[in-house]
C-alpha positions as CSV (number, residue, x, y, z in Angstrom):
1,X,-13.8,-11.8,-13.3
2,X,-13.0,-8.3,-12.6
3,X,-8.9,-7.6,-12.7
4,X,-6.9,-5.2,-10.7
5,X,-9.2,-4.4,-7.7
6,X,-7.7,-3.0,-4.6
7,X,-8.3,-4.0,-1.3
8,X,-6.7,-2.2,1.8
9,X,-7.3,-3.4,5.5
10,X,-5.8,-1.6,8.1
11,X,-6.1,-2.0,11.9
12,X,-5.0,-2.0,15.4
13,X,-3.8,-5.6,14.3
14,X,-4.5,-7.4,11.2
15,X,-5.3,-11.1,11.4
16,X,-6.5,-13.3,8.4
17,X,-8.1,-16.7,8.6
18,X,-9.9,-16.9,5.2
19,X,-9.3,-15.9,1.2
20,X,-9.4,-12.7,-0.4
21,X,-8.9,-13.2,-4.1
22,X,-8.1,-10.4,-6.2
23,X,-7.1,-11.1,-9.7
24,X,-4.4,-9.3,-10.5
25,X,-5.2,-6.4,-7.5
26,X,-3.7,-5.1,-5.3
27,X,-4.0,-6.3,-1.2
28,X,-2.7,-4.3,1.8
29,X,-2.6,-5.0,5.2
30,X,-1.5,-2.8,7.6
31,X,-1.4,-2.4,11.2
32,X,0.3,-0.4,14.2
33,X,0.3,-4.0,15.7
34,X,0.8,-7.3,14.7
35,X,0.1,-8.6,10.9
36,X,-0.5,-12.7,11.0
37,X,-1.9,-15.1,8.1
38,X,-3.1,-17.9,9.5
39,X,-2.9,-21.5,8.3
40,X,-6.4,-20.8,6.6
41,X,-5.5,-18.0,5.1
42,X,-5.5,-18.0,1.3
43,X,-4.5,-14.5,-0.6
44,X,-4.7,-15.4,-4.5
45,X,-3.6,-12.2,-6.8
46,X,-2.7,-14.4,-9.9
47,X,-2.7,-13.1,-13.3
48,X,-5.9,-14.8,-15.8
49,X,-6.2,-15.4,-19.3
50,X,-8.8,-13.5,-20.6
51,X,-10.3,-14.6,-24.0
52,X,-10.1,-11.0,-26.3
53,X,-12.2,-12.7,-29.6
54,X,-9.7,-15.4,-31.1
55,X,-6.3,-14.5,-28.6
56,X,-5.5,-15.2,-25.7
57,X,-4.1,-12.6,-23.2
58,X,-2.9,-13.2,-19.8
59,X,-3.1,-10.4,-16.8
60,X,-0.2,-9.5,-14.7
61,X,0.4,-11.1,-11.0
62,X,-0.9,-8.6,-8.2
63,X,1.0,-7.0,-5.3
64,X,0.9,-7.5,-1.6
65,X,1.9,-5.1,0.9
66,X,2.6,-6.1,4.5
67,X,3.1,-3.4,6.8
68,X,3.5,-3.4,11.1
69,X,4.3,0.2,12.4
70,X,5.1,-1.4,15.8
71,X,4.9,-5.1,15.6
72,X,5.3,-8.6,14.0
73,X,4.0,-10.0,10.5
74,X,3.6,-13.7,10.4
75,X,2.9,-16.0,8.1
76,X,1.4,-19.7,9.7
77,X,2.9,-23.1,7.8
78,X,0.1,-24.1,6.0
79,X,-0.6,-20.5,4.5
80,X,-0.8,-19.6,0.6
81,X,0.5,-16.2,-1.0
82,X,-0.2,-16.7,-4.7
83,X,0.8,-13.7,-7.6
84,X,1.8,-15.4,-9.9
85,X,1.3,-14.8,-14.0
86,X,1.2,-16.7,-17.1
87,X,3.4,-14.9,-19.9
88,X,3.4,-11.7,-17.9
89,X,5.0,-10.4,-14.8
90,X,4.2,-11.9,-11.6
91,X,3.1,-10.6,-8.6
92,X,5.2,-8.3,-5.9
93,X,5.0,-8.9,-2.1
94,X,6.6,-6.3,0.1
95,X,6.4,-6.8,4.0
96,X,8.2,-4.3,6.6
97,X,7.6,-4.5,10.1
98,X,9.6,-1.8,12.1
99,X,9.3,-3.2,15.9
100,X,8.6,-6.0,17.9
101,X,4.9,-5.6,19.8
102,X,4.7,-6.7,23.7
């Protein structure tokens, strides 16, 4: 697996039904409009231990940005935001929505 990949998706609106796994990446997902995660939506950005000839070493957790210029960000119930990390730092999610779309 390939660690810290970035992956930015930017929109009108941003709506995600599905995975994206980045290990240990970096996700962004911006929008003038609204930002939803469905109930289907998986976003993994966990740290892995990677096998360096007889240690173990374990990647950091990734970061999520969340950004609405003029609307909502949503996360369904059922939903999965994962950054975690094993003897490492974890992941950081930042979300900022700045005004209500309608």
């Amino acid at each position: 697996d390939a660690l810290g990949a970035t992956l930015e998706l930017r929109g009108k609106s941003v709506g995600l039904e599905g995975s994206i796994v980045l290990p240990s990446g970096r996700l962004v997902l911006a929008a003038t409009g609204d930002v939803v995660l469905g109930a289907g939506s998986r976003i993994d950005l966990t740290g892995r231990k990677t096998a360096l000839f007889d240690v173990d070493k374990y990647s950091w957790g990734g970061d999520l940005v969340l950004s609405s210029e003029a609307g909502n960000i949503a996360q369904a119930a059922g939903s999965v935001i994962d950054g975690a990390a094993r003897n490492t730092r974890g992941g950081t999610v930042r979300a900022t929505a700045l005004g209500a779309s309608g």
